[in-house]
Structures are given as C-alpha cells and as structure tokens.
N, C-alpha and C positions, 0 to 999 in steps of 0.2 A: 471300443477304439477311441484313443482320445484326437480332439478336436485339434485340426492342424494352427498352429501356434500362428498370430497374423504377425508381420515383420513392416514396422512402419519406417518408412526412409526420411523422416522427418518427426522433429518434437513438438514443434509451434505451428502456429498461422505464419509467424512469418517465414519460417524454413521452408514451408510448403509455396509458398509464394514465391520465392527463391530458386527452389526445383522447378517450378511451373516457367520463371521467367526462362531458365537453361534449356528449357523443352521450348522454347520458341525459339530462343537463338538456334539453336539446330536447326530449327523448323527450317529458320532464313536461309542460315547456310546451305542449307540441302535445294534450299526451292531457289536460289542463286547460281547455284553450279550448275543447276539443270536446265534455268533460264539461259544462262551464258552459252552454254554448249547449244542448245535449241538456234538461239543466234547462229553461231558459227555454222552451223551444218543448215541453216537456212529455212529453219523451220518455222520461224517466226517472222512477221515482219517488222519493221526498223519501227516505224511507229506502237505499235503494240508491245515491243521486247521495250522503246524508252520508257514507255506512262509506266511499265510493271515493274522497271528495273529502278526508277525514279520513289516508285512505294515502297518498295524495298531496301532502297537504300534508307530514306526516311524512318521504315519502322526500327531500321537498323542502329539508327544514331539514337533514335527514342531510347531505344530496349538497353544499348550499352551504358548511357549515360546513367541509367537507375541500376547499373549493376556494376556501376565503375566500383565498389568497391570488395565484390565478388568475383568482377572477370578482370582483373588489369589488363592482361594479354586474350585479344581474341585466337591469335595464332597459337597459346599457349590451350587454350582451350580445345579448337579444333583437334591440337595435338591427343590431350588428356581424351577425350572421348572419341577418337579416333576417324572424325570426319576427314574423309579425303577431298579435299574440295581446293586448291588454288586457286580457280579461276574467281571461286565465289572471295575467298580474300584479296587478291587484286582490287577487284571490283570494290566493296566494300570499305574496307580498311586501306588500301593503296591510293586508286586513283578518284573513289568518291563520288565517280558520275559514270553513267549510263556510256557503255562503247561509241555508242551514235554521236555523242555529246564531243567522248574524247577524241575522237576522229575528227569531228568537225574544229576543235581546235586548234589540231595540229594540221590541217590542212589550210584552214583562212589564216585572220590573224588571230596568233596563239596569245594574245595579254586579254582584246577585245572580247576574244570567243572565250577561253578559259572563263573571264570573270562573270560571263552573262552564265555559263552551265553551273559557276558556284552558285549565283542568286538564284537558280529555278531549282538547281536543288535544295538550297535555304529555302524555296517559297514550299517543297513538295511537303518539307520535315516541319513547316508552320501549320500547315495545311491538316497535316496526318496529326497532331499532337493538339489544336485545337479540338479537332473530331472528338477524339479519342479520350478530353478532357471531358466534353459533353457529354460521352456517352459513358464514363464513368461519375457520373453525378456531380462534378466538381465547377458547381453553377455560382457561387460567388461572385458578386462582381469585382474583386481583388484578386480573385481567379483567373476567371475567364476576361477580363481587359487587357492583363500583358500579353496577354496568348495574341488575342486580335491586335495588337496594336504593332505586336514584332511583324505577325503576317502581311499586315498593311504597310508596313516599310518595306519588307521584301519585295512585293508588287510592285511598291513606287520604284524600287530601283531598278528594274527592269526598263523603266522609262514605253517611249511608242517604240522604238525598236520590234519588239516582239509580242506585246500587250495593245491592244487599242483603246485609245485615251477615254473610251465608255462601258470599258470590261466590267462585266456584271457584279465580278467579285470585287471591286474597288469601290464600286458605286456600293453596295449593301454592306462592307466593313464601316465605311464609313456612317451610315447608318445606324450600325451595332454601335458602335464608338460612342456617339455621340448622344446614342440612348444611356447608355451605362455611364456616359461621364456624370449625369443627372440625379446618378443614384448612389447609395453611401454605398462604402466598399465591403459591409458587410451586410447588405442585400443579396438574394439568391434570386437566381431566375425562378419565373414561376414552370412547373411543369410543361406549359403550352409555349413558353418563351422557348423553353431549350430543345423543344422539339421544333420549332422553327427556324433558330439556330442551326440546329446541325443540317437543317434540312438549305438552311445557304449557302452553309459551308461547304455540304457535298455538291451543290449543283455549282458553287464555285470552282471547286475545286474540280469537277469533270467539263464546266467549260474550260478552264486552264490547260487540263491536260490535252482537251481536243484544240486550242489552237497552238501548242507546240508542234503535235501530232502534224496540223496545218503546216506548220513553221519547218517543219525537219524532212518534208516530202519533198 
C-alpha cells in the first residue's frame, strides 16, 4: 500500500509565516466576537472585558499592519474564510476602542473623552509591540529606542488626568531611554538586559492597565 502523498499549503518560510499570521487574525476575530457578546450578556465585567478588549485591539493593529499587503480588507477577509463575527469588526476595524471607552465618550464630553480612549489605546498597541519586539529577539538599540520612545510619548500625553505624575512606567522608560541613548545604534542588548526589559514593560504595562481598570469603576 503506497504511502499517502503529504499535501503542503505552502512553498517557503515565508508563505508559511503568512498562513500562521491568517491563523491569528482569526484567532482575534473569534476571541473578539466572543468577548463582545460575553460583555453584552453580562458575563464579564467592564474592567476585565476593557484591559482584554484593549490587547486585542492592540494585537489587532500589530498583526494587520505586517499583513497590509496580504489582507487589504479585513472584512474582505472574514468574508473569504467565512468568519461570522460583526461585532468583532465594529469593535476592531470601526470604532477602535473598547465598548467601556466608547460609551464613556459619548456620554461625558465626546472631543475630551474620544482623544484620551485614542491615546490609551495608542499606549496599549506601544506597549504590546515593544513586548513583543523583545521577545522576538530584536534587541538593537536602533530597534528597541523607537519602540520606547513612541511609548513614552503616549504616556506623556495622557498627562495627570488619568496617569499619576510618578507612574512606574514613565519613570523606568525613561531610564530605558536614556541608557540606550549612550549606546551606538548597532549595539544589542545583552541577554540579562532584555530580560529585564520586558520584565518593565510587562509590569508597566499591568500597572497601566490596573489604574484604568481604577479610572473606569
């Protein structure tokens, strides 16, 4: 009996990485429509569904931007593979920020409120995309400086509003910054650096998300 023939969906490294990236975007779309509805029928709460719908949106804008020229339409997409999901393209691709967020804009004032949910959602997608830099080895310091340096503007524009003028994450970018300005831009972190790195970034980025979380009760 002859051996069943193997059928490969791909001819390179990079087509396969191309499939893999389309198997995430699903991923999102699926775990967004599930979130939203979990929201609506009350199964979540408003704190919890923003930080998860805020990383979501983040890994969202990450993953299309490296596929702008694979996905042009994500709607076009969901079409093709048959994901039923609306609420997750509203969210996503329409309004851009967490239900919590949008509701709080249109109910205070809607120029004030809209611009502060654009910059935390700018801060969530600097946040996730530094990480994410690290943790795919891309330690350069020509690398890893614009990452920190956008994220540290996002911060700033938040202003004391919703940030306290001694937020840990502010204080330790700044620290990152100012180490790496010292260094040539083709210097790499060493191994113990970028593990201390991402280890500021996530505890930045989890105080951040815990004083929204504060901010939106």
């Amino acid at each position: 009996m002859a051996a069943p023939m193997e059928i490969r969906l791909w001819n390179d490294k990079r087509e396969r990485e191309m499939y893999d990236s389309f198997a995430d975007l699903y991923a999102i779309l699926k775990t967004m429509e599930k979130l939203e509805k979990a929201y609506v029928r009350d199964l979540v709460g408003s704190a919890e569904y923003e930080a998860e719908c805020l990383k979501l949106i983040a890994q969202f804008r990450t993953l299309t931007a490296s596929l702008a020229g694979a996905v042009p339409s994500v709607d076009r997409f969901a079409e093709a593979y048959r994901i039923d999901c609306p609420a997750a393209l509203h969210r996503l691709v329409t309004a851009g920020v967490p239900a919590t967020v949008e509701h709080r804009s249109q109910s205070g004032s809607a120029s004030g409120s809209g611009a502060s949910a654009a910059v935390v959602a700018e801060c969530v997608e600097h946040f996730i995309t530094a990480m994410d830099s690290v943790k795919l080895n891309m330690v350069a310091v020509d690398q890893v400086h614009p990452l920190l340096s956008n994220l540290s503007g996002s911060l700033m524009k938040l202003g004391g509003s919703i940030l306290p003028p001694d937020f840990e994450g502010k204080v330790k970018l700044k620290e990152w910054i100012a180490r790496l300005a010292k260094m040539r831009a083709a210097d790499e972190l060493t191994e113990q650096q970028a593990r201390q790195l991402f280890f500021d970034l996530e505890s930045s980025y989890n105080a951040f998300m815990a004083v929204l979380s504060t901010a939106g009760s």
